[in-house]
C-alpha positions in Angstrom: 70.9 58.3 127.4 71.0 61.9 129.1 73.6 61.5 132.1 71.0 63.3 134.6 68.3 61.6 132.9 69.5 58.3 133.7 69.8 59.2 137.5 66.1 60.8 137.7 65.3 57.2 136.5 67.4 55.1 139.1 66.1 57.2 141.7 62.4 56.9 141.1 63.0 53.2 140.8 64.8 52.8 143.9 62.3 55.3 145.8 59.2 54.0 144.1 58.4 51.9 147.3 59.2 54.5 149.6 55.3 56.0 151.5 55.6 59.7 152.2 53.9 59.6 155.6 56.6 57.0 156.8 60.2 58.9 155.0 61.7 61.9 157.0 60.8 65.6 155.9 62.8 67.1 152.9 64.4 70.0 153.3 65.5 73.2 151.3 68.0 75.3 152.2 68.0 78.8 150.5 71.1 80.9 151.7 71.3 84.6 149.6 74.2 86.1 149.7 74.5 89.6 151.0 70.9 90.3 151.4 70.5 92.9 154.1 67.4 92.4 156.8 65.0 95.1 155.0 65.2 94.0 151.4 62.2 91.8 151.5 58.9 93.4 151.7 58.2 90.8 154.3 60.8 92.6 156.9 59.9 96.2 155.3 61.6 97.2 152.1 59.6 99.7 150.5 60.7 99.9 146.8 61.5 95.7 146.4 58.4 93.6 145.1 59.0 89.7 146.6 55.8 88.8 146.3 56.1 85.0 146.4 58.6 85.4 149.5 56.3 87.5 151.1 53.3 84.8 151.0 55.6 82.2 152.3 56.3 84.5 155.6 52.2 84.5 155.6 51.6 80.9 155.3 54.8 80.4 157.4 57.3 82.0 160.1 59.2 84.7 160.3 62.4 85.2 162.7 63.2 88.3 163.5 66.4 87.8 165.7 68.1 84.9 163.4 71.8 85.4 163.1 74.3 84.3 160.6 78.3 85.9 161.0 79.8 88.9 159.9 81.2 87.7 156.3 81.0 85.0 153.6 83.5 81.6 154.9 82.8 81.8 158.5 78.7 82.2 157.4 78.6 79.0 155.3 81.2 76.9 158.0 78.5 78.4 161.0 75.9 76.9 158.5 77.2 73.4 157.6 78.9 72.5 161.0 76.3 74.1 163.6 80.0 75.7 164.8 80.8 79.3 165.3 83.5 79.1 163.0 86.2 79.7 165.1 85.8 76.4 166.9 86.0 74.4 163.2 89.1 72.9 162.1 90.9 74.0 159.0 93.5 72.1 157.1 97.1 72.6 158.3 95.4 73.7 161.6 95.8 77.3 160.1 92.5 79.8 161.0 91.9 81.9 157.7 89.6 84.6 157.6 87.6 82.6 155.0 87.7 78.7 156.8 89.2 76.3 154.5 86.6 73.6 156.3 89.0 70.6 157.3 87.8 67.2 155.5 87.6 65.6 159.3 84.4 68.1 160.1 81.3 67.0 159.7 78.7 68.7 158.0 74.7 68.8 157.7 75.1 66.8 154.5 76.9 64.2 156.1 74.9 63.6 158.2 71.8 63.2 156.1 73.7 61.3 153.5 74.4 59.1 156.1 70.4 58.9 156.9 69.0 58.2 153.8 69.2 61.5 151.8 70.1 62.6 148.9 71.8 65.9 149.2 72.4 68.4 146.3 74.2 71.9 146.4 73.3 74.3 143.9 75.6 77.8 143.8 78.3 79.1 145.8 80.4 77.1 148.3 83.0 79.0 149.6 84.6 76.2 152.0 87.5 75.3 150.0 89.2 78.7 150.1 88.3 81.6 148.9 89.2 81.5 145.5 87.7 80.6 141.4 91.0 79.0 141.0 93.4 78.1 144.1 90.7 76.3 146.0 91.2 72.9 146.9 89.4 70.2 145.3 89.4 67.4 147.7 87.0 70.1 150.2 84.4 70.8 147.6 81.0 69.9 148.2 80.9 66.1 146.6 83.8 65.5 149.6 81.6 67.3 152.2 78.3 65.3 151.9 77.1 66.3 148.7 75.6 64.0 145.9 74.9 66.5 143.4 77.0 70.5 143.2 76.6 72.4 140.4 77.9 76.1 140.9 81.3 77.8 142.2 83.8 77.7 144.3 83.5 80.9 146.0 82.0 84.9 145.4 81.8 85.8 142.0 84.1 89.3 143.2 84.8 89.0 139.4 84.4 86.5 137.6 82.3 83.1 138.5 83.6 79.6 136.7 81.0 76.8 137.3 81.6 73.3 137.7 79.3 70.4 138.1 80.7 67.7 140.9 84.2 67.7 140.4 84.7 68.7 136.7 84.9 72.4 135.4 81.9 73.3 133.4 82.2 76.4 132.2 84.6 79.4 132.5 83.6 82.7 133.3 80.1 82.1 133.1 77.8 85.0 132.4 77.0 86.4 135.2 73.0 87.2 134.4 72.4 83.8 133.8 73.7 82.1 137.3 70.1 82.9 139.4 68.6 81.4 136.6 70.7 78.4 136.2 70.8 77.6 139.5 67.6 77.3 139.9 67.1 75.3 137.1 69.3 72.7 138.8 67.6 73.0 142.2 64.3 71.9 140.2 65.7 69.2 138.5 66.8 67.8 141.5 63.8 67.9 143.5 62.1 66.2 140.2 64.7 63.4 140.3 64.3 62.6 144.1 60.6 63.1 145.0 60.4 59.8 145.5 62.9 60.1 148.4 64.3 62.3 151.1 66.2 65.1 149.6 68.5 67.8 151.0 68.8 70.9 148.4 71.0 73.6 149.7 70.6 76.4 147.5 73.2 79.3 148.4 72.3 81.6 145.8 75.7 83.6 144.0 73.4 87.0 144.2 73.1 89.3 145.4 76.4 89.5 146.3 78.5 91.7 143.7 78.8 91.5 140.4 75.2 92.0 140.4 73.6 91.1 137.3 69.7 89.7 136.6 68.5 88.4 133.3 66.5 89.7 130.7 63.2 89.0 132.3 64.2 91.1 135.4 66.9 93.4 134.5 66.1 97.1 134.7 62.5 96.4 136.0 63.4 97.0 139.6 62.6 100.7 141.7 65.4 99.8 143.5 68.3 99.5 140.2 70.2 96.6 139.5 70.4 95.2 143.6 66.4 95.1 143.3 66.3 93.3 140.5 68.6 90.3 141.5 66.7 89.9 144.3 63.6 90.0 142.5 64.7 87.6 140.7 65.5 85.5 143.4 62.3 85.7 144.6 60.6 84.6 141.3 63.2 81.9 141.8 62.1 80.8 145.1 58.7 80.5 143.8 59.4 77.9 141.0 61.1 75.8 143.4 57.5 76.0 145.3 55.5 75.6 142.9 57.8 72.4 141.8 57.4 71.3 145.4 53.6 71.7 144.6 53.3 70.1 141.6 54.8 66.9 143.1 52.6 67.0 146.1 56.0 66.9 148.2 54.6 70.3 150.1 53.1 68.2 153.5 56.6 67.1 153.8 59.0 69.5 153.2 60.6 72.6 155.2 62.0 75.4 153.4 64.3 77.9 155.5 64.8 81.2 153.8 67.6 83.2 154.7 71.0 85.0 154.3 74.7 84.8 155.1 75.2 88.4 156.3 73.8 91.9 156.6 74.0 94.4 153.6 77.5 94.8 151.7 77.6 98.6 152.7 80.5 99.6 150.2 78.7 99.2 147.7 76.7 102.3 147.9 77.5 105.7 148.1 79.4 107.0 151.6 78.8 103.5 153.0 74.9 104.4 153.6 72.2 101.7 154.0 71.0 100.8 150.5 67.9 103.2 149.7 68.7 104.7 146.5 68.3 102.6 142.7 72.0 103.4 142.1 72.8 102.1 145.4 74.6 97.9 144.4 74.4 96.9 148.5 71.2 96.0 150.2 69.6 97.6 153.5 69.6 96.5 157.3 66.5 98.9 158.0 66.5 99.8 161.7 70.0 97.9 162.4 73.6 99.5 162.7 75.8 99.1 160.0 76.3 95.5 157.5 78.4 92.9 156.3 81.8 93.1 158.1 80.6 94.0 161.6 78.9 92.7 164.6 76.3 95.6 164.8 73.1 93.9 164.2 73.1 94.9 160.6 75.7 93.1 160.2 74.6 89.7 161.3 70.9 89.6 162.1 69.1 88.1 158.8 65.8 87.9 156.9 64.5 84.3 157.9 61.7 82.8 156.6 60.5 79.0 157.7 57.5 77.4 155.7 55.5 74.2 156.5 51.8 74.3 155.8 50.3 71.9 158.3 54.0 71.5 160.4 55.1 75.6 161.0 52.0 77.9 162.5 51.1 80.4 159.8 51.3 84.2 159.6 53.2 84.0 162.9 56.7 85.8 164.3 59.2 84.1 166.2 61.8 86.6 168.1 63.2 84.0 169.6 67.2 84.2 169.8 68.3 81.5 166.7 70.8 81.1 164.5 72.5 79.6 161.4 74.3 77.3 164.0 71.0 75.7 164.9 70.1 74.5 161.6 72.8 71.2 161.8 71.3 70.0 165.1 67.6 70.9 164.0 67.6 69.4 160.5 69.4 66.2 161.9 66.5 65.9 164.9 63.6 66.0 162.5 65.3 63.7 160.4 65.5 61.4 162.8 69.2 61.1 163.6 71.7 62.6 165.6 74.5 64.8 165.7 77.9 63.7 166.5 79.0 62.7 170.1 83.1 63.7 169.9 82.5 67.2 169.3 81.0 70.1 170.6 78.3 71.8 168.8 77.0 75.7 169.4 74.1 75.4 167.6 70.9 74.3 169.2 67.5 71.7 168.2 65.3 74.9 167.3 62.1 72.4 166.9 60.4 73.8 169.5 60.5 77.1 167.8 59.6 75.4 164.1 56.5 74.2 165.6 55.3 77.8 167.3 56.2 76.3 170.8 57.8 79.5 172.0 57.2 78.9 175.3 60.0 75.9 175.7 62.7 78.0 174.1 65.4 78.7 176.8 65.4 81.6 178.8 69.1 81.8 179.0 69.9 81.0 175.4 72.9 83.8 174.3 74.8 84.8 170.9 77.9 84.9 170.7 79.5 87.5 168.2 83.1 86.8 166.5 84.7 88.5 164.4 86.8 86.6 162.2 89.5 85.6 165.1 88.0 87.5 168.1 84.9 87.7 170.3 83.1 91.1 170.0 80.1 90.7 171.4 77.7 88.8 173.4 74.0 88.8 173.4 71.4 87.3 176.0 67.5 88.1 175.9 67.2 91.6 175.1 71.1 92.5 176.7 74.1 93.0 174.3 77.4 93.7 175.4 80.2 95.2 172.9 83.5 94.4 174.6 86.3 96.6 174.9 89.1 96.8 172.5 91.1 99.1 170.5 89.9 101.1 167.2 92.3 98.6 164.8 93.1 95.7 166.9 96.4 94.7 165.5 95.3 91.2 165.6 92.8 91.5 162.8 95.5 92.0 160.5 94.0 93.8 157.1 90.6 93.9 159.0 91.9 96.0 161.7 91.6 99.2 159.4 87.5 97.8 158.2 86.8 99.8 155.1 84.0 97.6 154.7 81.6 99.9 156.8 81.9 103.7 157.7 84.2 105.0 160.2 81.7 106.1 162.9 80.7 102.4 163.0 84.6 100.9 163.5 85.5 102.3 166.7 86.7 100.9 169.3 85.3 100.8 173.3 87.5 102.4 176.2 85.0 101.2 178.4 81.8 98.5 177.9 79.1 99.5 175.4 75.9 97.7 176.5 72.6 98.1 174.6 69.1 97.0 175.2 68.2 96.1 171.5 64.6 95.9 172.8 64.4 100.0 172.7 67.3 100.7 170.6 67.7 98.2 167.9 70.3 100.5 166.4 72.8 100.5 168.6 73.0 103.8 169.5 72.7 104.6 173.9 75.4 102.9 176.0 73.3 102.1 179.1 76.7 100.3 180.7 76.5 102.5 183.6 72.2 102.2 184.4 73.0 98.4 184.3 76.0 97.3 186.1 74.8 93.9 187.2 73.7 93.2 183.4 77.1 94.2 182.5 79.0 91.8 185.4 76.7 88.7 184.2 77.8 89.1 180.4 81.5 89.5 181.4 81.2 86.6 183.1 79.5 84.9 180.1 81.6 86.0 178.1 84.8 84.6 179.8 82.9 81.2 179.5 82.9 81.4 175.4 86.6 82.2 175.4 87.4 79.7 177.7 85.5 77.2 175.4 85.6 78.2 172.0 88.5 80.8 171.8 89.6 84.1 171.1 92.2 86.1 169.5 94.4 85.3 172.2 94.0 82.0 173.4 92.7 78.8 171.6 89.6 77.6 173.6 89.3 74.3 175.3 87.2 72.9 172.4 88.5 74.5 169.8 88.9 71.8 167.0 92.8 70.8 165.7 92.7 67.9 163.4 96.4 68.0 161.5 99.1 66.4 163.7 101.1 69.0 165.3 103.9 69.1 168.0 102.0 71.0 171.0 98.7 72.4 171.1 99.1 76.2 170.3 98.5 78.3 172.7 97.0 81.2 170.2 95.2 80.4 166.8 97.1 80.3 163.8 96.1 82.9 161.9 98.5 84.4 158.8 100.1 87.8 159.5 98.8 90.4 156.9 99.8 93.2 156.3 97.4 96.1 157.7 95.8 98.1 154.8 95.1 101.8 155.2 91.5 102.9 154.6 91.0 105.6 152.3 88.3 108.1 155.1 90.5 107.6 157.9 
């Protein structure tokens, strides 16, 4: 008998007493990669048709100041730990600039395993090192709280290899086929546990680069190849609706929509915000800059959150929330809690899933890291760009960013403070007008490195799980060597 077959069976069997008004809600998780926060026409693209993503932000939410982090690892560890991913523990108690998520950390997964769920991952994981080949098995996604992984270790930069659990599918899979595939999976998976709670993370390979789309989609786009693979996705998003439909599983599922970073800016020409067909990086529309910075192009996201009958329709939630927040809020609606002997960043966000604005917390902040330092720090409409020098020896081969364009890696003699309210681009210093603003977020900001950590000093609850002889005084990141940028 079909292998996945046979499981679809068991689990209808052994869910076929379960009542769908007394089971927690299922959840899907759809994490793009790479998709900047103006290519939806939902949040304003102009030449990218998502219709089906569009009518969920109608029937659902949409937040329009979600975060994720600057770049791929830290993204997905900020996802599955509800840490900023400075804070997790890697194996060897080594910080890498992609986290190499230490076996001892729990995730989201875990956690609803533990309740009840089954939990599937479908695409890129990333959490095991950032490598196709020299990952490490034993921190791949069936170790982390996964039933059910089909997809790839990390970006497909090159080439992709799939696996499903543990064993290697395929080699160098073709890359037009992946959105597809994955999907496919996602689908089956929802079919096989409907009679149960599920947890499908779907962290889509596109549209990070190589970009490719299949035949259905390819060349069809006004926006080249990068509109089409997210075209695609979008078609993709609606079969997994209209699945949830079909099963009459949509009065008790969420789905969260959203993305790991801001636009991959060297992908198009002179580092610009994607606008032109030829153009393989996305668009951040009124935000500074993309992937690989802590402008707010860099890390504020698309987000959509859909419901019917649970999330307010046609409604927008400015709300400060984040990637962090999804651990603490999934585990609260499914009825359990989140571990006692750690410290989590991330917040419960219900409030806000259920329109109740009104109970979010007036102080709530965002902090902004950069790989292995504090950058940034954000309350209500306030953000403060700290100090430091134009290539920060510390960032090793990030501290000359060719990611982004020169005029947006600078460095700050003196505090840049920005009221994202009237410029959400970044772009008046308004230190000086504000001085009192300014003193508050220093002071905020010496509470996040006292706790969490910075480039110089390991915070108070920063996470070390290996045995070692003292408790380092720094984090352990690898000396790199500094790589010139080419327009400096």
């Amino acid at each position: 008998m079909n292998h996945l077959l046979l499981i679809c069976i068991t689990s209808v069997i052994l869910g076929s007493g379960a009542i769908a008004d007394e089971r927690p809600p299922n959840f899907v998780l759809i994490f793009v990669d790479d998709l900047g926060y103006a290519d939806l026409g939902c949040f304003g693209s102009p030449n990218i048709r998502t219709p089906r993503l569009d009518q969920l932000a109608k029937d659902g939410m949409r937040f329009t100041n979600f975060y994720a982090q600057p770049i791929c690892g830290p993204s997905r560890a900020a996802l599955m730990t509800g840490c900023h991913p400075l804070r997790v523990a890697e194996i060897g108690n080594i910080k890498e600039i992609h986290p190499v998520l230490h076996s001892n950390e729990i995730t989201v997964a875990e956690i609803l395993q533990g309740k009840g769920y089954a939990t599937g991952c479908f695409g890129k994981w990333d959490l095991a090192r950032h490598s196709q080949q020299n990952f490490v098995p034993d921190l791949m996604p069936n170790h982390q709280g996964f039933d059910e992984f089909f997809g790839t270790p990390t970006s497909n930069d090159s080439y992709v290899d799939l696996y499903r659990n543990d064993q290697l599918l395929e080699q160098r899979a073709e890359m037009a086929t992946l959105t597809k595939r994955n999907t496919e999976e996602v689908i089956n998976f929802i079919d096989c546990h409907r009679k149960e709670p599920f947890f499908a993370y779907v962290p889509y390979t596109m549209v990070h680069t190589r970009l490719d789309a299949s035949a259905a989609f390819k060349g069809k786009s006004k926006r080249g190849l990068y509109g089409d693979a997210v075209e695609e996705i979008d078609y993709s998003c609606g079969l997994i609706i209209d699945k949830l439909t079909e099963l009459n599983l949509v009065d008790n599922t969420y789905v969260l929509f959203t993305s790991d970073n801001g636009p991959w800016l060297i992908k198009n020409k002179d580092k610009r915000d994607g606008i032109a067909p030829r153009d393989h990086g996305g668009s951040a529309g009124p935000f500074r800059s993309g992937k690989v910075s802590t402008w707010e192009g860099g890390v504020r996201v698309p987000t959509i959150l859909w419901a019917p009958g649970r999330v307010p329709a046609n409604i927008e939630c400015s709300k400060i929330a984040a990637t962090i927040d999804i651990l603490p809020t999934f585990v609260r609606l499914a009825g359990g809690e989140v571990p006692k002997d750690r410290v989590l960043d991330g917040v419960d966000i219900t409030h806000l899933f259920n329109g109740n604005f009104e109970a979010a917390d007036a102080d709530r902040f965002f902090a902004y890291y950069f790989i292995n330092s504090l950058q940034a720090v954000r309350q209500g409409k306030w953000k403060l760009h700290l100090p430091r020098p134009a290539n920060p020896d510390w960032l090793g081969p990030f501290s000359n960013n060719a990611h982004i364009a020169a005029k947006d890696w600078v460095g700050f003699k003196e505090p840049f403070l920005v009221d994202l309210d009237s410029d959400p681009g970044e772009s008046r210093n308004v230190a000086k007008e504000n001085p009192d603003v300014v003193e508050h977020l220093f002071n905020l900001v010496e509470e996040v490195r006292a706790d969490i950590g910075d480039h110089d000093r390991v915070g108070e609850n920063m996470r070390f799980f290996d045995p070692q002889d003292n408790r380092p005084v720094r984090p352990n990141f690898p000396r790199m060597k500094r790589k010139p940028r080419k327009d400096q």
